[in-house]
C-alpha beads as a LAMMPS data file, in Angstrom:
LAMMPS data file: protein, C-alpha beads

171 atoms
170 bonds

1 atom types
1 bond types

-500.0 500.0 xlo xhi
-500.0 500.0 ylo yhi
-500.0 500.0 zlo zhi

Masses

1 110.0

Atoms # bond

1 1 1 265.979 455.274 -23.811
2 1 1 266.921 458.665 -25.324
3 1 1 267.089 459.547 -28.877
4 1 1 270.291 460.294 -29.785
5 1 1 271.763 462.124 -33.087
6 1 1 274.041 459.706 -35.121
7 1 1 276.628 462.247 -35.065
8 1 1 277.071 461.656 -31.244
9 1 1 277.946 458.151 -31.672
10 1 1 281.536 459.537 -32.697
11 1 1 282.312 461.999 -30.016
12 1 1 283.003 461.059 -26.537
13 1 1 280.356 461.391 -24.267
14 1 1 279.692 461.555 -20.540
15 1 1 277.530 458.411 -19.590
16 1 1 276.565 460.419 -16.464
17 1 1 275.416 463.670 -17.751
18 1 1 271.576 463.428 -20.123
19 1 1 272.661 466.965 -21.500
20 1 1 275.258 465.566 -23.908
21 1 1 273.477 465.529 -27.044
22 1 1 272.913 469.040 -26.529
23 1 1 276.551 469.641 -25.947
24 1 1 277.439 467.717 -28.986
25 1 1 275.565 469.010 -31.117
26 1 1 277.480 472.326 -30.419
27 1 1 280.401 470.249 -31.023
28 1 1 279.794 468.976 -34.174
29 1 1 278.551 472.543 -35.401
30 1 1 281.757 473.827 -34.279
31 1 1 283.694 471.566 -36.004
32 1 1 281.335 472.249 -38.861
33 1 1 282.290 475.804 -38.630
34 1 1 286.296 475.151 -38.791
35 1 1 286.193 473.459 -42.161
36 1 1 284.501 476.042 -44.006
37 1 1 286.421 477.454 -46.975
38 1 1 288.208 480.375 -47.094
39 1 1 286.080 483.699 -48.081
40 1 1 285.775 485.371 -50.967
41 1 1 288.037 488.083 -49.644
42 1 1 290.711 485.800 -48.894
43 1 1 290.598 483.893 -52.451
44 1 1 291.065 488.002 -54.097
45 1 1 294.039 488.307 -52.048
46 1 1 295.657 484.910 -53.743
47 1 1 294.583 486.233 -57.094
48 1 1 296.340 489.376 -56.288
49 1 1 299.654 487.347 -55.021
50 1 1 300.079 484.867 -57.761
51 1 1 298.609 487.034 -60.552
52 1 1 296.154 484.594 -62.013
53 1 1 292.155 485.669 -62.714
54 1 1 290.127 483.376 -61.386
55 1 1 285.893 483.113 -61.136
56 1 1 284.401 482.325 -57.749
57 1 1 281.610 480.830 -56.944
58 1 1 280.561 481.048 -53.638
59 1 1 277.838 480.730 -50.806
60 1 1 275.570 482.469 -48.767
61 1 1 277.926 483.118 -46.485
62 1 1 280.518 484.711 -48.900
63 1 1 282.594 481.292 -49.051
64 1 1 284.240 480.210 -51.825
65 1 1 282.966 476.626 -52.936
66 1 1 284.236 476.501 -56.360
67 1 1 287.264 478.445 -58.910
68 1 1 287.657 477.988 -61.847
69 1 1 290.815 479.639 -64.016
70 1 1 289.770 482.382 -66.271
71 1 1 292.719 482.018 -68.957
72 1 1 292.046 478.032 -68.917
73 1 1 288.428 478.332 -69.162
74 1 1 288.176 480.394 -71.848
75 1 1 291.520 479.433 -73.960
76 1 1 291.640 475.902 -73.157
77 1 1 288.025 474.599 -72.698
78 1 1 288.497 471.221 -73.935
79 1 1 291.013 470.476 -71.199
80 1 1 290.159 468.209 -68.020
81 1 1 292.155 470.359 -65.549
82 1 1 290.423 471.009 -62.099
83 1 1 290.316 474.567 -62.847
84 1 1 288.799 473.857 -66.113
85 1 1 286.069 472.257 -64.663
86 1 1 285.556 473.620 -61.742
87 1 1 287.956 473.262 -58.621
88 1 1 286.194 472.223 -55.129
89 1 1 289.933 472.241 -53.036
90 1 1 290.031 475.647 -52.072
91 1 1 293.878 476.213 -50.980
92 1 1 296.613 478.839 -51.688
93 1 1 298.902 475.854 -52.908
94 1 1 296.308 474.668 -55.262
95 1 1 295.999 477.593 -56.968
96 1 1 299.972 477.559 -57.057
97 1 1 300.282 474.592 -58.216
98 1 1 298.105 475.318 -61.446
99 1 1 299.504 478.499 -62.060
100 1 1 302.808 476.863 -62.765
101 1 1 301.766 473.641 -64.474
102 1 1 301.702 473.555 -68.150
103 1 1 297.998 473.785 -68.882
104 1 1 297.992 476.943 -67.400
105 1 1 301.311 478.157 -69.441
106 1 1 299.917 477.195 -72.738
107 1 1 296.250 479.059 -72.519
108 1 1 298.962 482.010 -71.310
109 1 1 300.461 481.338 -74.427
110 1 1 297.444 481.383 -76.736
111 1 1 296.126 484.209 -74.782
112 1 1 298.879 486.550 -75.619
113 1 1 298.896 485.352 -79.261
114 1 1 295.550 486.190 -79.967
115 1 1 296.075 489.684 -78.342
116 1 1 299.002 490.090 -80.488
117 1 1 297.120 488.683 -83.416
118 1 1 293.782 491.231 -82.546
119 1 1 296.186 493.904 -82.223
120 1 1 297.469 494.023 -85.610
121 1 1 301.096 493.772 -84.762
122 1 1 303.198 491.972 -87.409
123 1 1 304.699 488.176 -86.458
124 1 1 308.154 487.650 -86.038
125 1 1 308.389 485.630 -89.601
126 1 1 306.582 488.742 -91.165
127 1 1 308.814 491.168 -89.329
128 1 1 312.257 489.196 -90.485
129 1 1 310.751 488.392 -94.004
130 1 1 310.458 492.649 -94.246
131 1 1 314.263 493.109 -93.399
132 1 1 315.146 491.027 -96.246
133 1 1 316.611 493.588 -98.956
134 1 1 315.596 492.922 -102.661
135 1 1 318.803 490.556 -103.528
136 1 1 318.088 488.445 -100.441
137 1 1 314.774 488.106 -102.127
138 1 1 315.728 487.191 -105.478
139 1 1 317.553 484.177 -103.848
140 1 1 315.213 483.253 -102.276
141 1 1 312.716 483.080 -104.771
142 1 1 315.131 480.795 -106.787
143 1 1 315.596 478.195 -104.228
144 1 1 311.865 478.212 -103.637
145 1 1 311.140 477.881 -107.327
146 1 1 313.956 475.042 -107.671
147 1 1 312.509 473.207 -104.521
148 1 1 309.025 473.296 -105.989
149 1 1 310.483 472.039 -109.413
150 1 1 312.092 468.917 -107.548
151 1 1 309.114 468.153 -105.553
152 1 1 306.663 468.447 -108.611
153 1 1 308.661 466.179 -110.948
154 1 1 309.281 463.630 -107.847
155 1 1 313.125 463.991 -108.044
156 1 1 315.256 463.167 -105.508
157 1 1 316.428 465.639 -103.171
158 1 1 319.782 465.057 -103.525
159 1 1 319.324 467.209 -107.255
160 1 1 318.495 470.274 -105.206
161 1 1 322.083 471.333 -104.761
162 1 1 323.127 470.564 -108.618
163 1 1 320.083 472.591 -110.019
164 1 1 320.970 475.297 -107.436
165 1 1 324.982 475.283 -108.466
166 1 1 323.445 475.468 -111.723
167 1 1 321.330 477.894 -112.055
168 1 1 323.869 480.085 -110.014
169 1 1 326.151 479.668 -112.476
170 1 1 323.923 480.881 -114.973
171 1 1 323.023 484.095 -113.610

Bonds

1 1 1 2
2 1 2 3
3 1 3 4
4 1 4 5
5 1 5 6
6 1 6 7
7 1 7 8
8 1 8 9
9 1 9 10
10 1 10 11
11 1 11 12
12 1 12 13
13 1 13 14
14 1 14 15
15 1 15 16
16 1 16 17
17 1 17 18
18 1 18 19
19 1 19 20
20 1 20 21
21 1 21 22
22 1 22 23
23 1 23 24
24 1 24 25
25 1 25 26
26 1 26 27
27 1 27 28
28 1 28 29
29 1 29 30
30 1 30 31
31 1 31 32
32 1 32 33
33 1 33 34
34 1 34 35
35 1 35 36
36 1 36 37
37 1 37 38
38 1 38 39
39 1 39 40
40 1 40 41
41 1 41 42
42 1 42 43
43 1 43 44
44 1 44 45
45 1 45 46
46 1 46 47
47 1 47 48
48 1 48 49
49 1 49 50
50 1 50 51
51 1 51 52
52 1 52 53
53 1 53 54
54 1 54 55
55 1 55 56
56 1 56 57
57 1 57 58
58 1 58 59
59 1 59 60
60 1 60 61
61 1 61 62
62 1 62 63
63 1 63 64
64 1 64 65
65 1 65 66
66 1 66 67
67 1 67 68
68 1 68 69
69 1 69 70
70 1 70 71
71 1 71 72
72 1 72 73
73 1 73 74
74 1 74 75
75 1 75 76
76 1 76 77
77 1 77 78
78 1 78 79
79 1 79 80
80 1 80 81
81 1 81 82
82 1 82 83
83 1 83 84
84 1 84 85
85 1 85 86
86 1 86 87
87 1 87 88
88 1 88 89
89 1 89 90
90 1 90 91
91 1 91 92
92 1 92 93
93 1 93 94
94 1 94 95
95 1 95 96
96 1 96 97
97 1 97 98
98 1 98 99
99 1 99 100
100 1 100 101
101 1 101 102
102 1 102 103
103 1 103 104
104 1 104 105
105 1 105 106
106 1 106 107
107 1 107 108
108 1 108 109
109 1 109 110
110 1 110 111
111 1 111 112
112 1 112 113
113 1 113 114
114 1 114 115
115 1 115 116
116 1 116 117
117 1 117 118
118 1 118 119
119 1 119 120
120 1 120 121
121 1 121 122
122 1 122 123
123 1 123 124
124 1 124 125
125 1 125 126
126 1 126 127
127 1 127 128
128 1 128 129
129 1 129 130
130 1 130 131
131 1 131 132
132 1 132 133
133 1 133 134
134 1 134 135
135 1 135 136
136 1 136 137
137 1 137 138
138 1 138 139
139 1 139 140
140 1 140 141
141 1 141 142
142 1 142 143
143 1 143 144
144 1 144 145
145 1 145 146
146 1 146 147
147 1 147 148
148 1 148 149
149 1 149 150
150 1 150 151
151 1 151 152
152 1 152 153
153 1 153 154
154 1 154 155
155 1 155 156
156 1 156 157
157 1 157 158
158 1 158 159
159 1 159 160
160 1 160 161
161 1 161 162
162 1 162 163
163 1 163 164
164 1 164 165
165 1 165 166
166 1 166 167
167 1 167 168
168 1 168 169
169 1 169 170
170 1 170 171
């Protein structure tokens, strides 16, 4: 009897012809070569597309095996996204898919706010707390000085208006 390959147990043979394990062989390395992942080149032209940075790793051959999201990676780390970790289905509509889901949106988030932070640009509280002109001020400081009196002395809240009336009435 002649040795056959495993493999060939699952492709249909030709009980007649002894050179079939050769010819499967070629079969199954065909097969093999079909369901390779997509090259490097191909995965730069979806990070292009979809505007997303992403890290490859990839083979021998130039194929990617593994992506993982940049932003995620380094903004989120302690999430358990594929792209966190390390994604192993190498498709176009995965990377879609976690470019719009919200993991992705939040590290997009927290990456601009720390560039905005590192830049030295004010925050929008700081910014609308500057247009305030010195009378808005003034005001302002009462009802924060009132609130902190009510909240010290364990009052109710419901004395917050009366002091405030008051204390109006008296400047």
């Amino acid at each position: 009897m002649a040795k056959r390959k495993i493999t060939s147990f699952f492709l249909p043979t030709d009980n007649n012809n002894n050179d079939t394990n050769e010819s499967s062989d070629l079969t199954v390395e065909s097969q093999k070569k079909t369901k390779l992942n997509p090259s490097m080149k191909t995965v730069k032209k979806w990070e292009k597309e979809l505007n997303i940075k992403l890290k490859l790793v990839v083979d021998e051959d130039d194929h990617v095996n593994q992506m993982f999201c940049e932003d995620c990676v380094q903004f989120m780390p302690d999430q358990t996204s594929s792209f966190v970790t390390g994604c192993t289905s190498i498709k176009k509509e995965s990377v879609k898919y976690h470019r719009d889901s919200v993991i992705h949106q939040r590290s997009i988030d927290s990456k601009a706010a720390q560039e905005k932070e590192k830049s030295g640009a004010p925050s929008s509280l700081i910014k609308g707390l500057m247009k305030l002109d010195e009378v808005q001020i003034e005001k302002m400081e009462k009802l924060f000085r009132t609130a902190f009196y009510i909240a010290y002395n364990a009052k109710p809240f419901t004395d917050f208006k009366d002091c405030v009336n008051f204390k109006l009435t008296m400047a």
